[in-house]
C-alpha positions, 0 to 999 in steps of 0.5 A: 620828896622821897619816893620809896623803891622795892627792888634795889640791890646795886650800884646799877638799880641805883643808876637806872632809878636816877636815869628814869627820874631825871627823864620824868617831866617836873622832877628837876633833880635826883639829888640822892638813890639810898639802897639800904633806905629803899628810897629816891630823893628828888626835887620838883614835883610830877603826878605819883602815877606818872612816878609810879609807872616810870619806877615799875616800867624799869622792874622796880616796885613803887611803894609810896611817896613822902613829901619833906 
């Protein structure tokens, strides 16, 4: 699935974004972190509250989710 993420600008937005999905339960892997795409790759699943509030508790806004 592919979250989108407002906020992005660099190499460490990308690390603290696959640091704070890696650590939300049902998401098995952070497989990509595209700045000029605005979005998070990442396999499993988990409730989209539970993925917008890990997204917004490290100052990123969450704007959607799209399932593959």
């Amino acid at each position: 699935m592919k979250i989108f993420i407002e906020g992005m600008s660099c190499a460490h937005c990308q690390a603290a974004v696959t640091e704070a999905l890696a650590a939300v339960s049902g998401i098995s892997a952070v497989s990509e972190v595209s700045l000029s795409g605005k979005y998070a790759a990442v396999e499993g699943s988990a409730p989209a509250a539970v993925i917008r509030e890990a997204i917004e508790d490290i100052g990123f806004d969450f704007v959607r989710i799209e399932n593959e």
